[in-house]
C-alpha positions as CSV (number, residue, x, y, z in Angstrom):
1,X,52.3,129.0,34.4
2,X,55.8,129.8,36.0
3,X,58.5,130.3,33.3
4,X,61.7,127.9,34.4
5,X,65.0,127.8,33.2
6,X,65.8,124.4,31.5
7,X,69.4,123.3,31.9
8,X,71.1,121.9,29.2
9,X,71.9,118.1,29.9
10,X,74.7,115.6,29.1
11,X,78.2,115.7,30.9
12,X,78.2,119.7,30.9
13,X,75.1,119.6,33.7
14,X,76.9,120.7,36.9
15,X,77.8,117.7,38.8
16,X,76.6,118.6,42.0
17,X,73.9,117.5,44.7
18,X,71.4,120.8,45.5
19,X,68.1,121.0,47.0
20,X,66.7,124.2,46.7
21,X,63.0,123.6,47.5
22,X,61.1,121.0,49.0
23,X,60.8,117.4,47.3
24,X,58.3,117.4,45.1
25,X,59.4,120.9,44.6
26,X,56.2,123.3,43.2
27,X,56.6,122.9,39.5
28,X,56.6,119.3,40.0
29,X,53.5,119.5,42.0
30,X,51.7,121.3,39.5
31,X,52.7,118.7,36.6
32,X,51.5,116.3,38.8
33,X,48.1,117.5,39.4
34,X,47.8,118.2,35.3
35,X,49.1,114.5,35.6
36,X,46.2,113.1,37.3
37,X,43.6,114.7,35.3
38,X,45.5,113.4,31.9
39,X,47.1,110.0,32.7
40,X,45.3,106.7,34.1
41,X,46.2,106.1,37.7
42,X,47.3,102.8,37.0
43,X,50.4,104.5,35.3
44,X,52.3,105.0,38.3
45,X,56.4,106.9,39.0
46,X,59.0,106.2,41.8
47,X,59.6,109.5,42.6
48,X,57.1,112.9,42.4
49,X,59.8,115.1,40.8
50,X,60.0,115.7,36.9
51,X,63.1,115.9,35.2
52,X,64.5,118.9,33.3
53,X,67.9,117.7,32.6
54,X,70.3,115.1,33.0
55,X,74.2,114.0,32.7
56,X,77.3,112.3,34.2
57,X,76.0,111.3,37.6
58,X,72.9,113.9,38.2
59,X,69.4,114.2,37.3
60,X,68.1,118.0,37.5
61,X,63.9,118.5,38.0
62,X,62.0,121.2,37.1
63,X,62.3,123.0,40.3
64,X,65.8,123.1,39.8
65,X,66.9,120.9,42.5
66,X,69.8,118.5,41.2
67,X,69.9,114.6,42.2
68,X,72.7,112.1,42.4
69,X,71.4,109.3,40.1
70,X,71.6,105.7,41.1
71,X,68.8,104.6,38.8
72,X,70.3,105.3,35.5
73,X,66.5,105.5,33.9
74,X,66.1,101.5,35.2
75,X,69.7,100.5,33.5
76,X,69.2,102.3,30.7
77,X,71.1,105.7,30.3
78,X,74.2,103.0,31.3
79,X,76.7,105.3,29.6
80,X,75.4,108.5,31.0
81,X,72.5,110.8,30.1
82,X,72.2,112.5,26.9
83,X,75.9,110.7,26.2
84,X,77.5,113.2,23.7
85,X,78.3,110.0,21.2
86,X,74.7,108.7,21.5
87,X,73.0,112.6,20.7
88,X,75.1,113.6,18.2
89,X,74.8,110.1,16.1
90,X,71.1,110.2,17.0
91,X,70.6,114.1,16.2
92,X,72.8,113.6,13.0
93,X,70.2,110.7,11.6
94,X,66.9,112.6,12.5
95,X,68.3,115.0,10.4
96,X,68.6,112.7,7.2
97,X,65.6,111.2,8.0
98,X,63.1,109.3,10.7
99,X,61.4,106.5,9.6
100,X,60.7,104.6,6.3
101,X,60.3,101.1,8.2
102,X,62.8,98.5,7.6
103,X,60.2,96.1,6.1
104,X,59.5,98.7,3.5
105,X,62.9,100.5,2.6
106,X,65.8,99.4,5.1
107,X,68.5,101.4,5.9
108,X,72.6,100.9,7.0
109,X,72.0,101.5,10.8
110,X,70.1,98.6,11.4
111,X,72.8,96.4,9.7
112,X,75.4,97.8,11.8
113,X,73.8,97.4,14.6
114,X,73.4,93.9,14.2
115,X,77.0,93.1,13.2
116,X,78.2,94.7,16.1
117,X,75.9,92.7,18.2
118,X,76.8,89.7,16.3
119,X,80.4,90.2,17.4
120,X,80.3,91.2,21.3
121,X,77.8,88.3,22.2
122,X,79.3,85.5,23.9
123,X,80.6,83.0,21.6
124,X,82.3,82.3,18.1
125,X,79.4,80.3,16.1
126,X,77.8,82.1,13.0
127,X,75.2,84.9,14.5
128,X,71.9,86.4,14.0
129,X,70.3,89.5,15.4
130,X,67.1,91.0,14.8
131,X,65.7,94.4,16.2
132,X,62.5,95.2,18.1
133,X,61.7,98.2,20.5
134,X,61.3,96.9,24.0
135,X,62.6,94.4,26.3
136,X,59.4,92.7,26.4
137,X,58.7,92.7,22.5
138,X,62.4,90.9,22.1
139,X,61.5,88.2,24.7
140,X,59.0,87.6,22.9
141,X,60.2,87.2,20.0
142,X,63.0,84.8,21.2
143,X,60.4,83.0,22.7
144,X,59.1,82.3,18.5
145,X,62.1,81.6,17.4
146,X,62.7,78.9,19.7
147,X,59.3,77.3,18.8
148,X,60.1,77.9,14.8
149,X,63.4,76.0,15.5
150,X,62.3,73.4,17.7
151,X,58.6,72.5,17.0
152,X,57.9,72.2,20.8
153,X,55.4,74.3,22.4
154,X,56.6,74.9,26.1
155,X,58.5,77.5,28.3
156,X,60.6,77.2,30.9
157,X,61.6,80.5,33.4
158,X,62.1,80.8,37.1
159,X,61.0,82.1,40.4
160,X,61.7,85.6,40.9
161,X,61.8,86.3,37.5
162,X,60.7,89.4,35.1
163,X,60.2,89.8,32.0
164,X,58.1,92.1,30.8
165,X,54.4,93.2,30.3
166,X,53.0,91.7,27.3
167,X,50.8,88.8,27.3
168,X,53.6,86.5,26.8
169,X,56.3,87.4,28.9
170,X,53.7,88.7,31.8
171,X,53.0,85.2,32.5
172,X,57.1,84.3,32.2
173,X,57.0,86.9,35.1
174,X,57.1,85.6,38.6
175,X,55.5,88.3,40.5
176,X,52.2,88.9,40.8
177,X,51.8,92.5,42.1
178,X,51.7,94.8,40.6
179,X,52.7,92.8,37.0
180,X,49.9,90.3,37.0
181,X,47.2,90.5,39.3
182,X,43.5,91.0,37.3
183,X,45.2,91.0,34.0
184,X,44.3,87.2,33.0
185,X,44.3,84.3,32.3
186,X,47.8,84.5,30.9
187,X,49.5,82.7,28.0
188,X,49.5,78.2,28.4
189,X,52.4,76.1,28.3
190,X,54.6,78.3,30.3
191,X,56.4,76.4,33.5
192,X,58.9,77.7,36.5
193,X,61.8,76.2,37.9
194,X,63.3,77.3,41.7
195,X,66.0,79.9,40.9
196,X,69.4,79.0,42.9
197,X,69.1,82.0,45.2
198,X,71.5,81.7,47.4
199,X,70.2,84.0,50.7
200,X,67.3,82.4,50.8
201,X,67.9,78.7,49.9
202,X,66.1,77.2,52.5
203,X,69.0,74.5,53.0
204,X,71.9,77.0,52.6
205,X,73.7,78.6,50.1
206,X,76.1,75.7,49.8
207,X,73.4,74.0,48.3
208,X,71.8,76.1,46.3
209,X,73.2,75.0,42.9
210,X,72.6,71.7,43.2
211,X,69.0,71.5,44.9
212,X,67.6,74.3,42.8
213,X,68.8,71.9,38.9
214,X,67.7,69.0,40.5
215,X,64.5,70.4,40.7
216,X,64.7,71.8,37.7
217,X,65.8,68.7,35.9
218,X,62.8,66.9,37.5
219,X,60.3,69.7,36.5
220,X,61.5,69.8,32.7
221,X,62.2,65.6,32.2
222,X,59.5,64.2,34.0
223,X,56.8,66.8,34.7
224,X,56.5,68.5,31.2
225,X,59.0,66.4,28.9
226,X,62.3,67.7,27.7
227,X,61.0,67.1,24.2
228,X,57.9,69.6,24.6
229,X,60.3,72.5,25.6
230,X,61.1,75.1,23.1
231,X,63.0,77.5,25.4
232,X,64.6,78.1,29.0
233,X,64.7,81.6,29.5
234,X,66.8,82.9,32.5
235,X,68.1,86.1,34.1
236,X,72.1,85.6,34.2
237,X,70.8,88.0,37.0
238,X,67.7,88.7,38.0
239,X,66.6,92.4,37.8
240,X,63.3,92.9,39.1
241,X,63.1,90.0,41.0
242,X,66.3,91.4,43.4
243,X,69.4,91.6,41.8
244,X,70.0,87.8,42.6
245,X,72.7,86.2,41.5
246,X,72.5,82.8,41.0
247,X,74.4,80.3,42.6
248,X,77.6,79.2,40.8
249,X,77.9,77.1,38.5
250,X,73.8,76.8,38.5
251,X,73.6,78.9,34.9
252,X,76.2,76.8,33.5
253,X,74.4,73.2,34.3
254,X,70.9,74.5,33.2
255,X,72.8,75.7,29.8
256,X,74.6,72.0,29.6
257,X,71.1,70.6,30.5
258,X,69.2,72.5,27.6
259,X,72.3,71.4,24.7
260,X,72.0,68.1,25.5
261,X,68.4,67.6,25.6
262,X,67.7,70.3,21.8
263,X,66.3,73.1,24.2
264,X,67.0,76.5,23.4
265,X,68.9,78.1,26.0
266,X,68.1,82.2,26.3
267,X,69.6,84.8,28.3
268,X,67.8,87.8,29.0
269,X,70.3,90.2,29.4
270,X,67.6,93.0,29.3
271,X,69.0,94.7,32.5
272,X,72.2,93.1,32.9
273,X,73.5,93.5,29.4
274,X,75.7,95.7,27.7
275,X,78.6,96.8,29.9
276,X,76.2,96.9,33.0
277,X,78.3,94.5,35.4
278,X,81.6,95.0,34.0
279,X,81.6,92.6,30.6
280,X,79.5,93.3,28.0
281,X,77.2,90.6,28.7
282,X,76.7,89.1,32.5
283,X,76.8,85.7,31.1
284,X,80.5,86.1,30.5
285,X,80.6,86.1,34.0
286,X,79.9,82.3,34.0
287,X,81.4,81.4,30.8
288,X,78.0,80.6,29.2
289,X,77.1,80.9,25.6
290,X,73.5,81.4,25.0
291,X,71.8,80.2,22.3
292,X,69.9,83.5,22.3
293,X,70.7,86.6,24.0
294,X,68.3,89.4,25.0
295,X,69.1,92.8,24.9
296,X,67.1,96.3,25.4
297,X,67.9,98.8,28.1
298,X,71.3,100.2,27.9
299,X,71.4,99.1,24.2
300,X,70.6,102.8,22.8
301,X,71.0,105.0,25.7
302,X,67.7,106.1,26.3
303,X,66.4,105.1,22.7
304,X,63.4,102.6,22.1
305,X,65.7,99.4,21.0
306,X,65.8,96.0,21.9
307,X,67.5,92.9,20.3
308,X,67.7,89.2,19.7
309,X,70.9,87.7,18.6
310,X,71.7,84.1,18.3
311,X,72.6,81.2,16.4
312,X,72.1,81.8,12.8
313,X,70.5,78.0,12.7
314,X,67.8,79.2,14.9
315,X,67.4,82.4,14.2
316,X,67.2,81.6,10.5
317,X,64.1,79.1,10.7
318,X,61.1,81.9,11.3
319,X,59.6,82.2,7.7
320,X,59.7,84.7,6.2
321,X,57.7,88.2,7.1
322,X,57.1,86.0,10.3
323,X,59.3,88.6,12.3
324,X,59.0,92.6,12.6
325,X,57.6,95.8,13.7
326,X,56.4,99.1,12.5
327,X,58.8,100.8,14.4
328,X,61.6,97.8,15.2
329,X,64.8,99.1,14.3
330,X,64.3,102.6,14.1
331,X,67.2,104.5,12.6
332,X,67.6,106.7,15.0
333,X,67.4,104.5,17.7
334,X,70.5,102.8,16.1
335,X,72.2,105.1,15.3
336,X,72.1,105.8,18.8
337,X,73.1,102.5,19.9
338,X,76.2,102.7,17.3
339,X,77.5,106.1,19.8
340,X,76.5,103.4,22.7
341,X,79.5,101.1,21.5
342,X,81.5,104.2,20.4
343,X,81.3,105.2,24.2
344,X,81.9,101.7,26.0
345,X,84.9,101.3,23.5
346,X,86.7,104.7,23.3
347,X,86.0,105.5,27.1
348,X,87.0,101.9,28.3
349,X,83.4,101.7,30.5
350,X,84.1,98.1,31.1
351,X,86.9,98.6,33.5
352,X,84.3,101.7,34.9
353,X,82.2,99.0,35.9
354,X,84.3,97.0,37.5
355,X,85.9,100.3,40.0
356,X,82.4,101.4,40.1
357,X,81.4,97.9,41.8
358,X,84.4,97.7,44.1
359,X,83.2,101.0,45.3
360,X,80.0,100.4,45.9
361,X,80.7,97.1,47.8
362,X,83.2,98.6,49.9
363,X,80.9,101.6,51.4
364,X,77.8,99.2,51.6
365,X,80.0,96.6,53.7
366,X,80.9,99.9,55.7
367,X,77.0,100.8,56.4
368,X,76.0,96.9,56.4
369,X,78.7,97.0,59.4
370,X,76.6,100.1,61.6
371,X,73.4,98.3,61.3
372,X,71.7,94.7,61.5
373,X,69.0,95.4,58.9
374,X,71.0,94.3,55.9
375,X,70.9,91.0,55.3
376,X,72.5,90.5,52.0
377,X,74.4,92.2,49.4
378,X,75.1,91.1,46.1
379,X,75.8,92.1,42.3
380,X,77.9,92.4,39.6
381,X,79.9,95.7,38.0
382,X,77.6,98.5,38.6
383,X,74.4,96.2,39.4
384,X,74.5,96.2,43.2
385,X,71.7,95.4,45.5
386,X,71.0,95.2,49.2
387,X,68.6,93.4,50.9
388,X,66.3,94.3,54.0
389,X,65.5,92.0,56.4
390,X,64.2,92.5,60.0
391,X,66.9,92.7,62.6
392,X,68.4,88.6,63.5
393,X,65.9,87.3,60.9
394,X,65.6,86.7,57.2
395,X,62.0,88.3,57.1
396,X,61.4,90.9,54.4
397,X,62.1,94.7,55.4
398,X,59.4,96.4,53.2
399,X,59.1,99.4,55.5
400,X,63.0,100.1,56.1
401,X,63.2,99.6,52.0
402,X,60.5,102.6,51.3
403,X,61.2,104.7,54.4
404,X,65.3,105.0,53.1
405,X,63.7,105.8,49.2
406,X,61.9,108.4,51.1
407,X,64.7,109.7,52.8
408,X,67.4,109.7,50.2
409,X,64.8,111.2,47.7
410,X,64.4,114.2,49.9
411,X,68.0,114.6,50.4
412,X,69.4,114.3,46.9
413,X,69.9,110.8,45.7
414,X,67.7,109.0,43.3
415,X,67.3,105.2,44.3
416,X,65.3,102.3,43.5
417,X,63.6,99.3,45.1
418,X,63.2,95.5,43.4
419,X,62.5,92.6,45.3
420,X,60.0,89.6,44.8
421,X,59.0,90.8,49.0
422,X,59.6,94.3,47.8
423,X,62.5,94.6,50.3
424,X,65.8,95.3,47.8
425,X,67.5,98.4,47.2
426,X,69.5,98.1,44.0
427,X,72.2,100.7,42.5
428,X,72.6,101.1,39.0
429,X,74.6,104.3,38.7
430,X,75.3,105.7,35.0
431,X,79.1,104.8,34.5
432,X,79.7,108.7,33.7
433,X,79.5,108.8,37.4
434,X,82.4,110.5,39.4
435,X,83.5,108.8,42.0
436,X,83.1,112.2,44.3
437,X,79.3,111.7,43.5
438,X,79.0,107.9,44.1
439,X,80.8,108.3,47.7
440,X,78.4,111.3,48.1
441,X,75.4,109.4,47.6
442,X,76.4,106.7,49.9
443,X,76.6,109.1,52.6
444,X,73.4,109.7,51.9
445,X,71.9,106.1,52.0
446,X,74.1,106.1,55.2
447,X,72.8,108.9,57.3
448,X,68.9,107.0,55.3
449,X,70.0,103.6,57.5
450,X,70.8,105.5,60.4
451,X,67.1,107.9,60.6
452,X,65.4,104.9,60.8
């Protein structure tokens, strides 16, 4: 096997875009074939390279060839790869020690954790939070909650949505490759609503809003009963499903909707949250205070962590020993998330979000203007999408969407798709990128737009 020099990661890597052998280079190739003989095929990656480093905006593979990195590890490495705040909290604690489960022996992490997330969520009632490890695990759990607390049965989510791979939150998901199909039946009592998407509303944006809770409001009071929902659990916006942002003001009725009628309202923040579109949460964005909130991704900066926080009414009703995990909570993993905060705070990543965005919009309006294949852009902060469409239509660009991943991957620039039709690019750079390497790596999608 071919000895390789490893890099050291973090913001030291050199912040540059190099290809030095074809993409997948050789060493990648040869993991992948050990790959193939070790791993199910069902267990599937983006791109054929594998990492040896990353840091600020670049991921380096094992072949030595160093990417620009508009994936951010699917939102989470928000504040950069191998953040010096996040590793040296993290490396400090696996030192003391790495486990004892917090339903055994529990430990000061965990508690901070939760009073910092206790304080940054939107609103000023009496908070909750409770830790898991994934995304998935944490909307399920919200999920309980709301049943402990209301005594009603069903779910409400939406088209378009995602929200994980579990039993549970695999039927809350909308799409049904490659999440669903031959993994039933799925979970009962789980209903969706139209999401107020506003490109593709068949009677126009303008109406979006309103058309998408009317039909809500039907579906919930008349179809299942208001007084057999437990939960509505929304996207503030959706990840998977697109990047869609729904249509003002829709978030805010469906929240109004849920208070009047005892429904617990919950956010998944999963891929918006923490700092990701320029607030801490993207239902700030809206002025909407979630019963529950979600969070997982970007929480720990590469660290297995999720969270539910809420209203301490709510959140207090699961009996007790009702809630928990083996691993939920793991010290290090919060400790982790403590350098998370450290970094948004001290480094003001916030306001990064926000400069990052304008960028982004600016040179995708610039390449959106050179070609008639973009139907839509949309986002928030650093969450940024495009949409594909075939030229003077609406229909889905599937084939433009892969053959620009292809492209940019062989040129230097990680990317990733989304899409309920499998035809969005989305951007979700760390915010430790420069702005050198952001305008770099739209040059890239640019000359991508233009091979096609």
């Amino acid at each position: 096997m071919t000895a390789v020099h490893t890099p050291v990661g973090g913001p030291q890597l050199e912040q540059v875009r190099r290809i030095v052998t074809e993409v997948p280079g050789p060493r990648s190739q040869e993991l992948a074939a050990r790959r193939s003989s070790a791993l199910p095929a069902g267990l599937t990656s983006g791109a054929g390279i594998y990492t040896a480093a990353a840091g600020g905006g670049v991921l380096v593979d094992v072949d030595g060839n160093s990417f620009i990195d508009f994936g951010s590890g699917i939102a989470v490495t928000t504040v950069g790869n191998a953040a010096p705040r996040v590793v040296e909290r993290a490396s400090r604690q696996l030192a003391k020690y790495t486990h004892t489960c917090f339903l055994a022996t529990p430990y000061e992490p965990y508690i901070e954790v939760a009073e910092a997330l206790n304080r940054l969520t939107p609103g000023d009632h009496e908070k909750r939070t409770a830790l898991f490890n994934t995304g998935s695990e944490a909307v399920e759990n919200a999920v309980k909650y709301a049943r402990a607390a209301t005594g009603r049965p069903a779910v409400v989510t939406f088209d378009h949505a995602f929200h994980g791979r579990t039993l549970m939150t695999m039927t809350m998901t909308a799409k049904n490759q490659p999440y669903k199909s031959t993994f039933g039946p799925f979970a009962p009592e789980v209903y969706r609503a139209p999401m107020a998407y506003p490109y593709r509303w068949p009677s126009g944006a303008e109406n979006a809003a309103d058309e998408a809770f009317a039909q809500f409001e039907m579906l919930v009071d008349s179809q299942i009963g208001a007084d057999a929902v437990a939960c509505v659990v929304v996207e503030p916006i959706q990840g998977e499903g697109g990047f869609i942002v729904p249509a003002e003001g829709f978030l805010r009725r469906i929240a109004d909707f849920c208070r009047d009628r005892g429904i617990v309202f919950v956010a998944d923040e999963v891929q918006a949250g923490i700092a990701r579109t320029g607030t801490w949460f993207a239902s700030e964005h809206e002025g909407v205070v979630p019963d529950l909130i979600v969070t997982a991704k970007g929480l720990a900066g590469g660290m297995p962590l999720a969270a539910v926080t809420g209203r301490a009414e709510i959140m207090d009703t699961a009996h007790a020993g009702g809630i928990g995990g083996t691993y939920s909570g793991n010290p290090a993993a919060c400790e982790a998330a403590l350098g998370v905060f450290d970094t948004i705070e001290e480094d003001h990543l916030l306001a990064r979000a926000q400069v990052i965005g304008d960028l982004m919009f600016r040179e995708l309006r610039d390449i959106a203007a050179q070609t008639d294949i973009i139907g839509d852009i949309r986002g928030r902060g650093a969450m940024v999408a495009i949409e594909l469409v075939q030229p003077g239509t609406k229909t889905p660009n599937r084939e433009a969407v892969a053959a620009i991943n292809r492209y940019c991957l062989a040129h230097g620039l990680l990317t990733l798709t989304a899409g309920t039709f499998g035809n969005v690019l989305r951007f979700l750079p760390p915010l430790s990128i420069s702005d050198e390497l952001l305008i770099e790596g739209f040059s890239v999608l640019r000359d991508a737009v233009g091979a096609l």
